[in-house]
C-alpha positions in Angstrom: -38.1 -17.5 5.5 -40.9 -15.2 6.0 -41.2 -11.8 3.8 -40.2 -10.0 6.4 -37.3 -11.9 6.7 -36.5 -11.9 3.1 -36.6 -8.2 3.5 -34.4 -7.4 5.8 -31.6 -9.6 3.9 -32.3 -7.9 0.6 -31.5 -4.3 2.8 -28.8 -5.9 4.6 -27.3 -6.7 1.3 -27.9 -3.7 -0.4 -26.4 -1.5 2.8 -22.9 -4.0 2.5 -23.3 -3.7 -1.8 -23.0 0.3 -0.8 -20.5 0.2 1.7 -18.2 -1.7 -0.6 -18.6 0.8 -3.4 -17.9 3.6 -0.9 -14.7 1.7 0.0 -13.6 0.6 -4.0 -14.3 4.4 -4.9 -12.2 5.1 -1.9 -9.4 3.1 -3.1 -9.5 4.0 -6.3 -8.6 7.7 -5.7 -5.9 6.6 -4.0 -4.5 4.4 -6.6 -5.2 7.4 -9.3 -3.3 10.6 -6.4 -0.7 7.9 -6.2 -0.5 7.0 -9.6 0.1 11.4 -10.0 2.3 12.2 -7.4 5.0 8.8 -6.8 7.1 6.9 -8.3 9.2 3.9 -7.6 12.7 3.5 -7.9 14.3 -0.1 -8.2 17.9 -1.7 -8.9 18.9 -5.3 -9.7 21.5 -6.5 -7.6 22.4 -10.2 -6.6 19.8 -12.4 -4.2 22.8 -13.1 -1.9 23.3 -8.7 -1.5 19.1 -8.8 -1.3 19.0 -11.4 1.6 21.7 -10.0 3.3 20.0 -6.1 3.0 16.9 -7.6 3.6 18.8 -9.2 7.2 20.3 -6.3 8.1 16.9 -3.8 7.6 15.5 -6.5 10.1 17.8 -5.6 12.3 17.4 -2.1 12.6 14.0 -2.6 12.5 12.8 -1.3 9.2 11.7 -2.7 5.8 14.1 -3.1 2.6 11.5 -0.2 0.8 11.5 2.0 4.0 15.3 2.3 4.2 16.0 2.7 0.8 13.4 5.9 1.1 15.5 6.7 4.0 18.6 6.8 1.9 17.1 8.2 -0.6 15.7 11.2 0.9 19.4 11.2 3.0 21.1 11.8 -0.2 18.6 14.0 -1.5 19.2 16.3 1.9 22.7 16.3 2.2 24.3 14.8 -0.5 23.2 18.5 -2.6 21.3 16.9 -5.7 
């Protein structure tokens, strides 16, 4: 490789080296605003009620974590809590 050559790598590695600090700072607010403002709910229930939730979500076309949102947010709205 010529110097110039060598050059031109060095910048093209130093321009991806700041893009992926741009992007990892990025990330990293998001992970702290989430880390603030959610939270996760979870239950234990049997893998046979899991696969057959997990089936019927399929079905209608939404994830296991979406619907239970859903429901969450359903109870939430009319359920008066």
């Amino acid at each position: 490789m010529t110097n110039e050559e060598l050059e031109l790598y060095r910048r093209e590695l130093e321009r991806l080296n700041e893009k992926h600090e741009r992007e990892y700072r990025r990330a990293m607010r998001k992970y702290e605003w989430d880390r603030r403002h959610y939270r996760t709910l979870s239950c234990r229930v049997p893998v046979e009620t899991a696969q057959r939730f997990a089936k019927l979500c399929f079905r209608y076309g939404k994830t296991p974590y979406r619907a239970l949102k859903d429901a969450v947010e359903d109870a939430l709205r009319y359920g008066g809590v």
